[in-house]
C-alpha positions in Angstrom: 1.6 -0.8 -15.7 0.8 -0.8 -11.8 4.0 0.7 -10.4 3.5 3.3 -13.0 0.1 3.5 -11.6 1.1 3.6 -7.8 4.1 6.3 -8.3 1.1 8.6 -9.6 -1.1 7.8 -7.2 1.6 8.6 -4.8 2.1 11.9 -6.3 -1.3 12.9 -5.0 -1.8 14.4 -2.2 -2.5 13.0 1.4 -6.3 14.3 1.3 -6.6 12.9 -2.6 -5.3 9.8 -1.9 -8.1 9.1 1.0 -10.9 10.8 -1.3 -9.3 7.8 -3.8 -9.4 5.4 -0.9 -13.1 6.2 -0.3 -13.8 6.2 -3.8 -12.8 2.9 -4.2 -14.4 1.4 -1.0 -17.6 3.0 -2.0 -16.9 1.3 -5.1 -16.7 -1.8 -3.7 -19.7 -1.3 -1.2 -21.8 -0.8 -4.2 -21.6 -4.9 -4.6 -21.9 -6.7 -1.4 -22.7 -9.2 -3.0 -19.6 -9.7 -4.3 -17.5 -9.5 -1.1 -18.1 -13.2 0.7 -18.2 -13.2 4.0 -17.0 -16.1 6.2 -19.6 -17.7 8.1 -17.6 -16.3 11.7 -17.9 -13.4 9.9 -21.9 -13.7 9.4 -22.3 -15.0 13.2 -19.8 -11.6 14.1 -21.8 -9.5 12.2 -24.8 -10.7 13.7 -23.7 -10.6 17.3 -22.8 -7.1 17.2 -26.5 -6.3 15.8 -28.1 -8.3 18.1 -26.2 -6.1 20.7 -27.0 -3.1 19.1 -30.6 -3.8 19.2 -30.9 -4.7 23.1 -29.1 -1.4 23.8 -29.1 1.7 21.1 -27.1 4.3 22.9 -24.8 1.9 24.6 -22.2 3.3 21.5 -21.3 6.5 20.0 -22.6 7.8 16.2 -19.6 7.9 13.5 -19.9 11.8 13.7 -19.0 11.1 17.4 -16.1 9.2 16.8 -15.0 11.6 14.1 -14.8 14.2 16.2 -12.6 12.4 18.8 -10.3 11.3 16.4 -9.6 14.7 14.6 -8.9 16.3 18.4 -5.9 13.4 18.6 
């Protein structure tokens, strides 16, 4: 039942398969809860917001990086 399900989804298009990509990652973003996290992970995770906090426009937005990536 899943190669039949792959082959299809392999028929779809490149843009269908990453709406299907984000689909299913929004899908699994509904539930954090569900998706453990190591504690390296937690002390990563807090690190990088601690960093973010002491310094705001030290990065770029996600629109930002968007845009550089689709002039590659």
């Amino acid at each position: 039942m899943m190669s039949t399900q792959i082959s299809e989804i392999l028929q779809l298009s490149v843009a269908e398969r990453i709406q299907l990509v984000e689909d299913i990652w929004d899908s699994v973003a509904a539930f954090p809860d569900d998706v453990p996290l190591t504690e390296a992970q937690k002390k990563e995770l807090d690190r990088r917001l601690q960093a973010y906090r002491q310094n705001p426009d030290e990065g770029i937005s996600w629109e930002e990086l968007k845009a550089q990536l689709s002039q590659s």
